[in-house]
N, C-alpha and C positions, 0 to 999 in steps of 0.2 A: 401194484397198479397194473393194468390191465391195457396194453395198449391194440384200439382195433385199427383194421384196415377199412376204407371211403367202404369200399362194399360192403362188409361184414356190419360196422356202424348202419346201412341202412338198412338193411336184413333186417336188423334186431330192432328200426323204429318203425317198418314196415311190421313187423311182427307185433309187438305192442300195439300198435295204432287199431291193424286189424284182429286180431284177437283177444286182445286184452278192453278194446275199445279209449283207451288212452290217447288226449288229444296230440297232436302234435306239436301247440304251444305250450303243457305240460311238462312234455318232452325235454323243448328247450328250457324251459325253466328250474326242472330239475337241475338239468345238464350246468347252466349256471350257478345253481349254489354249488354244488357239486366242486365246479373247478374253485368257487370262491372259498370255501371251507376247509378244501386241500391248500391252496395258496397260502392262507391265514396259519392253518397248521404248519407248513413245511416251512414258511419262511417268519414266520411270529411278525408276521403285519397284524398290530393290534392299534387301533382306533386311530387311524389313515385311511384317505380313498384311495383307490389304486382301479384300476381300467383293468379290463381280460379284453384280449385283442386276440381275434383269430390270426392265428397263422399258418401254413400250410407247408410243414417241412416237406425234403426231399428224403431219400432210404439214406444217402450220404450223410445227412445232417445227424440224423436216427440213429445211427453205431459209431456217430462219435462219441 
């Protein structure tokens, strides 16, 4: 997995949106199955709802 940085993440939907022409609600909607599909995978949540809640770690939080 691929972790980006605030800036680099909007580079790359700044880049999509104008070049690619890809909406920006696209975007997020990918970005949500995306984490939903990984979730289901990595933790075998199979047929429960479960919430994806932003959070905004710090670099501390990150290398633990």
């Amino acid at each position: 997995m691929k972790i980006s940085h605030v800036n680099e993440m909007r580079n790359l939907d700044r880049q999509a949106i104008d070049e690619y022409g890809i909406t920006q609600e696209i975007l997020m909607e990918n970005a949500g199955q995306a984490a939903y599909f990984t979730i289901l995978k990595e933790f075998g949540i199979k047929n429960k709802n479960f919430d994806i809640i932003k959070r905004v770690l710090t670099i501390r939080e990150l290398n633990k």
